[in-house]
C-alpha positions as CSV (number, residue, x, y, z in Angstrom):
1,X,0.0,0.0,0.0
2,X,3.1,2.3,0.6
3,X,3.2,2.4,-2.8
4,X,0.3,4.4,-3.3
5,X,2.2,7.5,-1.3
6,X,5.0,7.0,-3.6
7,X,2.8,7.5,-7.1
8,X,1.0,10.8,-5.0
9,X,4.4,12.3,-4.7
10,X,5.2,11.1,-8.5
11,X,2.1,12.6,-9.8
12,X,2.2,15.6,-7.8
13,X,5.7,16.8,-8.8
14,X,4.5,17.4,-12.2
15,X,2.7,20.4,-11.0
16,X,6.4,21.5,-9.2
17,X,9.2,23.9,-10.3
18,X,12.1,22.1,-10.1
19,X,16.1,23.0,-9.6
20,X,17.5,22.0,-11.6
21,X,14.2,21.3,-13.9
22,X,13.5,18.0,-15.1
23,X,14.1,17.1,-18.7
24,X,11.1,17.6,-21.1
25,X,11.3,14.4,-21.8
26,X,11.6,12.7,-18.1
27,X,8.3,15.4,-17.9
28,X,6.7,13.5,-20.4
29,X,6.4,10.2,-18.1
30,X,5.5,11.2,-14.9
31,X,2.0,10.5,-15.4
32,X,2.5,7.2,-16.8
33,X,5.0,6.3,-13.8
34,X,2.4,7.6,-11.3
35,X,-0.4,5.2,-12.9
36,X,1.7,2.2,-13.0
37,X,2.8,2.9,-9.1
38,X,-1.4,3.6,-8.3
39,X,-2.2,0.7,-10.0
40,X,0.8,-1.4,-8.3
41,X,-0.3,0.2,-4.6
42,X,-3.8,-2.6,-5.4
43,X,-2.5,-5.7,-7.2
44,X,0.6,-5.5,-5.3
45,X,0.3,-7.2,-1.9
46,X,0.7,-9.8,0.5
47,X,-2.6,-12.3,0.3
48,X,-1.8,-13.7,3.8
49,X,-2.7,-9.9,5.0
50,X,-6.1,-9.4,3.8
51,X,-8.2,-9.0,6.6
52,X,-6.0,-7.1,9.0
53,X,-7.0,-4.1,8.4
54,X,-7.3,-1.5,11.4
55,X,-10.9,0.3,12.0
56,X,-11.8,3.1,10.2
57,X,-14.7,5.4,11.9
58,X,-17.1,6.7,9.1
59,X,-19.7,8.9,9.7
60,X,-22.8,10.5,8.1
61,X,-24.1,13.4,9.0
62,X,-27.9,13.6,7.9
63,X,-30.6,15.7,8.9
64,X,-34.2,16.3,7.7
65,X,-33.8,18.6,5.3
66,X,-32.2,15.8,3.1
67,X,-28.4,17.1,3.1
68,X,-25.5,14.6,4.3
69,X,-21.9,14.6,4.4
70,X,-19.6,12.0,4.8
71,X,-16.6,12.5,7.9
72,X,-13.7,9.7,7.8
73,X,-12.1,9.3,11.0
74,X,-13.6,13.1,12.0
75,X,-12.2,14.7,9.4
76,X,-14.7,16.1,6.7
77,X,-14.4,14.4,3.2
78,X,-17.0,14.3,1.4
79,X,-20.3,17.1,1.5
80,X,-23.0,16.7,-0.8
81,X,-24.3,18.0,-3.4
82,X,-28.0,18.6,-4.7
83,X,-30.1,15.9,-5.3
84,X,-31.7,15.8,-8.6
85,X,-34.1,13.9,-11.1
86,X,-35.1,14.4,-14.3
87,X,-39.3,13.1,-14.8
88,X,-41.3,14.3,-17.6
89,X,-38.7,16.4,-19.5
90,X,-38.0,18.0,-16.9
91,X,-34.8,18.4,-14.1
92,X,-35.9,18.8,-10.4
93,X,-33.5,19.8,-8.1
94,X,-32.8,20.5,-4.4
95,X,-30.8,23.3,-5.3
96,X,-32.2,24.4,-8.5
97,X,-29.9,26.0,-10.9
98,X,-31.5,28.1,-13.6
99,X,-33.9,26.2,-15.8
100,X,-34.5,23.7,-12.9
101,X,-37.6,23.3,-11.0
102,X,-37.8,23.0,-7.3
103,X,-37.7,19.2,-6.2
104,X,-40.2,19.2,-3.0
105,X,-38.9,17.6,0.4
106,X,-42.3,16.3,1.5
107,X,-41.4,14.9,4.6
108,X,-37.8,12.6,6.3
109,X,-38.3,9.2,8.0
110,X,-36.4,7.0,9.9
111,X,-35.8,3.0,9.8
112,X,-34.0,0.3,10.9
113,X,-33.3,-3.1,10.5
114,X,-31.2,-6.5,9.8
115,X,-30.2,-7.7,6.2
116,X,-27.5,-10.2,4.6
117,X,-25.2,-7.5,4.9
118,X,-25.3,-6.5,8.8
119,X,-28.1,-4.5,11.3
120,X,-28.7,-1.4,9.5
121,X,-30.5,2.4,10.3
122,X,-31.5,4.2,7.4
123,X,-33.1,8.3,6.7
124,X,-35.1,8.4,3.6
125,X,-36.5,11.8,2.2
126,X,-39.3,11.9,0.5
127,X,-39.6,14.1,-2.6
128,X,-41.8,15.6,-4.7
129,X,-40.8,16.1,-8.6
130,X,-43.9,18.1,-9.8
131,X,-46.5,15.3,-9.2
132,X,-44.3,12.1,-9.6
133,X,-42.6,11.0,-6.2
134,X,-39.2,10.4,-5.8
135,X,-37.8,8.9,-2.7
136,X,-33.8,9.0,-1.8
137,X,-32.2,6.7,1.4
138,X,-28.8,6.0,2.8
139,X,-28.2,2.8,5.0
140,X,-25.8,3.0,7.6
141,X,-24.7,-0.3,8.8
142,X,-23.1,0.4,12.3
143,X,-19.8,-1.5,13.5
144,X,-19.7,-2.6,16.9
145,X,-18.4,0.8,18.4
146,X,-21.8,2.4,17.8
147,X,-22.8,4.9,14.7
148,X,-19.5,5.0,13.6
149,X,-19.9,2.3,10.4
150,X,-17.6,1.3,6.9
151,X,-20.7,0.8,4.7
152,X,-23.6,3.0,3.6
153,X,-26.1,2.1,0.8
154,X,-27.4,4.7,-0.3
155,X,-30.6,4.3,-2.5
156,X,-32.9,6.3,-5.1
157,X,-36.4,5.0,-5.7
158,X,-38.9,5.4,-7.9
159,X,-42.6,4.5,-6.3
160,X,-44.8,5.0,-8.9
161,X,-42.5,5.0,-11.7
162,X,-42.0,7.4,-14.3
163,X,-41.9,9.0,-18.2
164,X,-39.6,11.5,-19.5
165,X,-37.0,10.4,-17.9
166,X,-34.0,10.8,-20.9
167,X,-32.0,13.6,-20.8
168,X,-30.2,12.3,-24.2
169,X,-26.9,11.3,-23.3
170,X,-25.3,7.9,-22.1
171,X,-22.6,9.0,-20.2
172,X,-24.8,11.4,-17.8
173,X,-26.8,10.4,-15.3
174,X,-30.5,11.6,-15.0
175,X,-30.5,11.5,-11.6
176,X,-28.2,12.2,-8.8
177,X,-28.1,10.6,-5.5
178,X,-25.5,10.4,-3.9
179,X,-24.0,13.2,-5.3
180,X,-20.6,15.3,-3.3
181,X,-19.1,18.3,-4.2
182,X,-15.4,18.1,-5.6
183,X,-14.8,21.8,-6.0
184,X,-12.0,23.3,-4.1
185,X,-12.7,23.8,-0.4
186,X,-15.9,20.8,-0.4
187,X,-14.6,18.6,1.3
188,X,-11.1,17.2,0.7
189,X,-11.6,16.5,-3.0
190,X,-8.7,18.8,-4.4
191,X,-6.4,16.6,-1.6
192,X,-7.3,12.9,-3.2
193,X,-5.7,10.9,-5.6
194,X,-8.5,8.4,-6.8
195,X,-8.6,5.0,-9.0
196,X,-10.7,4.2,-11.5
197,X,-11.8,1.5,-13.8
198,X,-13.8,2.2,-16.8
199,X,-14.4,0.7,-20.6
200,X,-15.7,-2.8,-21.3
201,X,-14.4,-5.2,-18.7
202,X,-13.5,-2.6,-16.9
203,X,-10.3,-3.2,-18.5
204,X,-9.5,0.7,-18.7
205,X,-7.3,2.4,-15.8
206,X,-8.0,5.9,-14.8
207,X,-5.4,7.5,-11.9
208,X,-3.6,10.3,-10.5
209,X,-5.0,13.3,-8.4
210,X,-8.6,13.5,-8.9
211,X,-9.7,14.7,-11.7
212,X,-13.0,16.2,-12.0
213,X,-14.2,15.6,-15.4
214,X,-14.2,11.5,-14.5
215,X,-17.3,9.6,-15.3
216,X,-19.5,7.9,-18.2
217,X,-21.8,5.1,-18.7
218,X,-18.5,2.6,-18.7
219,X,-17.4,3.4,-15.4
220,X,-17.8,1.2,-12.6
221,X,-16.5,2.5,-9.8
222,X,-14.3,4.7,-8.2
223,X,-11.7,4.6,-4.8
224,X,-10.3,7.8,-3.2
225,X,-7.7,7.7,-1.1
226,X,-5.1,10.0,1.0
227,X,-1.9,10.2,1.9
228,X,-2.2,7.9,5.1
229,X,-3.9,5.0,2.6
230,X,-7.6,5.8,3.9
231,X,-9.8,4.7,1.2
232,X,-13.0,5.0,0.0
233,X,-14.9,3.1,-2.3
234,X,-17.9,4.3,-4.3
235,X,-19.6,1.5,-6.7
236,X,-23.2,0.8,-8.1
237,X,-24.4,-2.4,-5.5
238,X,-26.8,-3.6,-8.7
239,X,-28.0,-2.9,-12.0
240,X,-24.3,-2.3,-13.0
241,X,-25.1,-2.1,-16.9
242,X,-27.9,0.9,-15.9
243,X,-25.6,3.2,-13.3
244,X,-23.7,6.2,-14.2
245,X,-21.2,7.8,-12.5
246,X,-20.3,11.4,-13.7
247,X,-17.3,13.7,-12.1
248,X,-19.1,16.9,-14.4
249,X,-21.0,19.6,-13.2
250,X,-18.4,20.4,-10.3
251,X,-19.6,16.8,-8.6
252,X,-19.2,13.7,-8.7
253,X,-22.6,11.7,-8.8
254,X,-24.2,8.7,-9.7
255,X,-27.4,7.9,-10.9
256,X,-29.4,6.1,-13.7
257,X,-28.2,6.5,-17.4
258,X,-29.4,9.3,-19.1
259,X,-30.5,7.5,-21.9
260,X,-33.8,5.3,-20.5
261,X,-36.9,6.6,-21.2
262,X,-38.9,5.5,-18.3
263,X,-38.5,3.3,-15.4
264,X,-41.4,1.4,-13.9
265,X,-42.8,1.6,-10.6
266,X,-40.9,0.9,-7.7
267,X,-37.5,1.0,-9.5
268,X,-34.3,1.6,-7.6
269,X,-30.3,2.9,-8.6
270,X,-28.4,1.9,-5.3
271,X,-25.3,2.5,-4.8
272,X,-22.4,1.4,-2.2
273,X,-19.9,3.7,-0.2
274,X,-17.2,1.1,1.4
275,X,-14.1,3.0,3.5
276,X,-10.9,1.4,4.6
277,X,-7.6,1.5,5.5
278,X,-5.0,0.3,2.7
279,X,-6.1,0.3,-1.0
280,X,-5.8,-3.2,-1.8
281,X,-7.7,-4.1,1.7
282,X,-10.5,-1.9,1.2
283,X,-11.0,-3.7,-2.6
284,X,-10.9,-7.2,-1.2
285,X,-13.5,-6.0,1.5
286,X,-15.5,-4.2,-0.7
287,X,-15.5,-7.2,-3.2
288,X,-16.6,-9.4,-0.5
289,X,-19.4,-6.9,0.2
290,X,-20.7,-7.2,-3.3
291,X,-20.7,-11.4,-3.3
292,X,-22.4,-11.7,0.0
293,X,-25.1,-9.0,-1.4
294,X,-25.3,-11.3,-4.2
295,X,-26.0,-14.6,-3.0
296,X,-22.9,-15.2,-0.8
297,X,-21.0,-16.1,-3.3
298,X,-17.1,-17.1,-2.1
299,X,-13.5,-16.7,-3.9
300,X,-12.5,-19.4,-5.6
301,X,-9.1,-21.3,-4.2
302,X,-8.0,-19.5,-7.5
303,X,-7.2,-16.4,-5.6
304,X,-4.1,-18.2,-3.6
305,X,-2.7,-18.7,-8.0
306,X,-0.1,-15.8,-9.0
307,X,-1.5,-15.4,-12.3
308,X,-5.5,-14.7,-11.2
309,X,-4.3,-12.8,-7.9
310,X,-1.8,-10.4,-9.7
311,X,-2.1,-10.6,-13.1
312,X,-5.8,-11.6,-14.1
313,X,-8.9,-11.6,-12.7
314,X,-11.6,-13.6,-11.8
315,X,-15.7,-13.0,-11.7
C-alpha cells in the first residue's frame, strides 16, 4: 500500500518547479510512472494480510432537510451536493440552478433493521418532482463501536414510476443521488488521488490526483484515497449495466443512465460507499461486500494462484 504514497508524490511533482528542472522528456512520463505505481499500490500485496485491516470510523451526517456529508475518522471528506431527477422532460433539483424546478422535500423518515449485509438504520427523504414521487435513502450499517460504520447504501427510488426520464446522453446520469461536491474547499476532494476503472471489462485504468471531469456510462466504480492510505470506495451495489457515475458539473454523482426513457414503478439505482484503511484491503473487503449482497458467493481457491491474484482476474 506504501506504494500508493510513492505514485501521490510522483504525480504531484509534475505540478512543481524544479532546480534544476526535469528534462522535457523525463516530464513526459510522470503520469504514466504515477499510474503504473497507483495501480501497483492494489494488485501488489501480500494475500496472507487481507483481513487485517485497522478500524476506520465513518460517519454521516444527515438531517431532515435531506443534506448529508460523509466525515472519515472526524475529518470532513465528502459534502453533498444537490439531489436531482429528471421526470417528464423536466430536471428537479434540491438546489435548482436556472432552468431547474424545485424538487419538493415532503417529509424525512427513519428505519432500521437486519439484512444479509449486517443490522442497519437508514433516513429516507421523500420528494416531490412536480407530481411524480421520488424517494432517496442511505443505510448505515453500524460496527460494533456504535454509529460510527464502513458501509452506507445509499438508495434512489422510484414509487410510482416514471416518463420522461432521458436527458439524451449515455454517459450522464438523469439522476443524482448520492451526489458530493469536488470543488475546491468541499470537502477534501482537491487533496485525493483516486482510482478508476472504466471501458468494457473494466479493462481501462484511470489514476492520479482527482480529476473532475471523471465519469460515463462505462465506469464502474471509483476509490479515493489519502496520503495515510484511507480509502474510499464508491460503486453501483446492482444494475451495473444501468448506473452512471459522472465527475461533471463540479460533482461527482451517480445515478441512472441518461438514456432510459422511463422506469417502472418501484425501480431503484443503489449505490455502495465502502471506506478502509489500505487500498488493496478496502478492494478485497469491498469485493466481498458485493458477493455476500449477491447470494454469498465465495472466492475461488484461484485467488491463492499468482496469475488470477496479480495478473488476471476472476468473476
Amino acid at each position: 500500500d506504501y506504494v500508493w504514497v510513492l505514485a501521490v508524490v510522483v504525480a504531484r511533482h509534475s505540478s512543481l518547479s524544479c532546480s534544476p528542472p526535469v528534462p522535457a522528456a523525463m516530464s513526459a512520463l510522470i503520469p504514466s510512472v504515477a499510474s503504473v505505481l497507483l495501480l501497483s499500490a492494489v494488485v501488489i500485496g501480500d494475500p496472507a494480510n487481507y483481513g487485517e485491516a485497522g478500524d476506520i470510523q465513518v460517519l454521516l451526517s444527515d438531517s431532515t432537510d435531506g443534506t448529508y456529508n460523509i466525515s472519515i475518522d472526524g475529518v470532513l471528506w465528502l459534502r453533498n451536493a444537490a439531489t436531482r431527477v429528471h421526470i417528464n422532460n423536466k430536471w428537479y433539483s434540491s438546489d435548482p440552478a436556472e432552468g431547474e424546478e424545485k424538487l419538493k422535500l415532503v417529509e424525512s423518515t427513519g428505519s432500521s433493521g437486519h439484512d444479509v449485509l449486517g443490522q442497519w438504520q437508514s433516513s429516507s427523504s421523500h420528494w416531490l418532482a412536480g407530481d411524480v414521487p421520488y424517494v432517496t435513502t442511505n443505510k448505515l450499517y453500524p460496527t460494533e463501536k456504535g454509529l460510527a460504520a464502513d458501509l452506507i447504501i445509499f438508495e434512489q427510488l422510484y414509487p410510482k414510476g416514471g416518463e420522461g426520464v432521458s436527458i439524451g446522453d449515455h454517459n450522464a446520469p438523469s439522476s443524482s443521488y448520492p451526489s458530493f461536491m469536488t470543488k475546491d474547499g468541499d470537502g477534501l476532494f482537491g487533496k485525493l488521488g483516486y482510482l478508476a476503472f472504466h471501458g468494457g471489462m473494466s479493462a481501462g485504468i484511470l489514476c492520479g490526483m482527482y480529476d473532475p471531469g471523471f465519469g460515463g456510462s462505462e465506469t464502474s466504480q471509483i476509490a479515493l484515497m489519502d496520503a495515510s492510505l484511507r480509502t474510499v470506495i464508491l460503486s453501483p451495489l446492482d444494475r451495473f449495466m444501468t448506473t452512471v457515475m459522472n465527475g461533471k458539473r463540479d460533482a461527482l454523482s451517480v445515478g441512472l443512465g441518461g438514456m432510459y426513457a422511463s422506469v417502472w414503478a418501484n425501480f431503484t439505482v443503489t449505490t455502495v460507499l465502502y471506506a478502509g484503511y489500505g487500498v488493496r484491503d478496502t478492494f478485497m473487503r469491498w469485493g466481498d461486500t458485493l458477493l455476500l449482497y449477491h447470494g454469498g458467493k465465495e472466492r475461488t481457491s484461484t485467488q491463492t494462484d499468482v496469475f488470477t491474484s496479480h495478473l488476471g482476474y476472476s468473476t
